[in-house]
C-alpha positions in Angstrom: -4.0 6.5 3.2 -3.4 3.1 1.3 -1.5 1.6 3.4 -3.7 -0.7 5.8 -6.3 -1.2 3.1 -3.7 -2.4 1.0 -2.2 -4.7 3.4 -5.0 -5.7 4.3 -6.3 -7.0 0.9 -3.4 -8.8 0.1 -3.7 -11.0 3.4 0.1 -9.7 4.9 1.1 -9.1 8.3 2.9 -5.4 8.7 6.1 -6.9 8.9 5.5 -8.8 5.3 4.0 -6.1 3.9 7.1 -4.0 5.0 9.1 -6.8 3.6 7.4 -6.3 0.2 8.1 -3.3 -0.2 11.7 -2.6 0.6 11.1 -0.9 4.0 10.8 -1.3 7.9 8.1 -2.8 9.7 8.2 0.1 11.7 7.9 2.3 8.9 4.2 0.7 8.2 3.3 0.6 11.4 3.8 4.6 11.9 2.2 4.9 8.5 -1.0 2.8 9.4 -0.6 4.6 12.9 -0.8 8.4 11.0 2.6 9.0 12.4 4.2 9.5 9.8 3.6 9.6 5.6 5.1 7.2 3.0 7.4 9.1 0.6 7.1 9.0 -2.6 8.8 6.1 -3.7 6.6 3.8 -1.2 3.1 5.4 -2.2 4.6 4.1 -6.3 5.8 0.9 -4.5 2.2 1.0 -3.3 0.6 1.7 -6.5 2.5 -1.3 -8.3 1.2 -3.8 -6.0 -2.4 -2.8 -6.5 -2.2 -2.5 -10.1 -0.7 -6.3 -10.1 -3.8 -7.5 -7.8 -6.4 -6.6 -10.9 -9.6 -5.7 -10.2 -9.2 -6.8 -6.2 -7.3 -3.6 -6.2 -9.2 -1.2 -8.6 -11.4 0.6 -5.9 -8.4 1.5 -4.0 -6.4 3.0 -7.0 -9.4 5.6 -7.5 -10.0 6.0 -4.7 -5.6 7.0 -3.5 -4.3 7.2 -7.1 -7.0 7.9 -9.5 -6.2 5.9 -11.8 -8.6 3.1 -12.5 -7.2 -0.2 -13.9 -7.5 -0.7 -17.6 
């Protein structure tokens, strides 16, 4: 799951990451916590902000979205 890696990389607490993306802090939190899975719409929400962090974010895109940066 992207979720903590993500988060993680960009330096945010759960509740700005949550923040970023339009959702609940409690949402991430039963994400990171395998409660629960991001729908769609968060995993692309997900997907934009590791595309916009270049080649910080590459690895992870292959890795959850294979789709390496260009």
């Amino acid at each position: 799951m992207p979720v903590r890696e993500t988060r993680q990389r960009l330096g945010l607490s759960q509740a700005k990451f949550a923040a970023a993306l339009g959702v609940s802090f409690q949402g991430v939190n039963r994400w990171e916590n395998g409660r629960t899975k991001p729908l769609p719409v968060a995993l692309k929400q997900i997907e934009l902000l590791l595309h916009q962090m270049g080649r910080r974010g590459e690895d992870l895109l292959i890795r959850y979205f294979r789709k390496p940066q260009q």
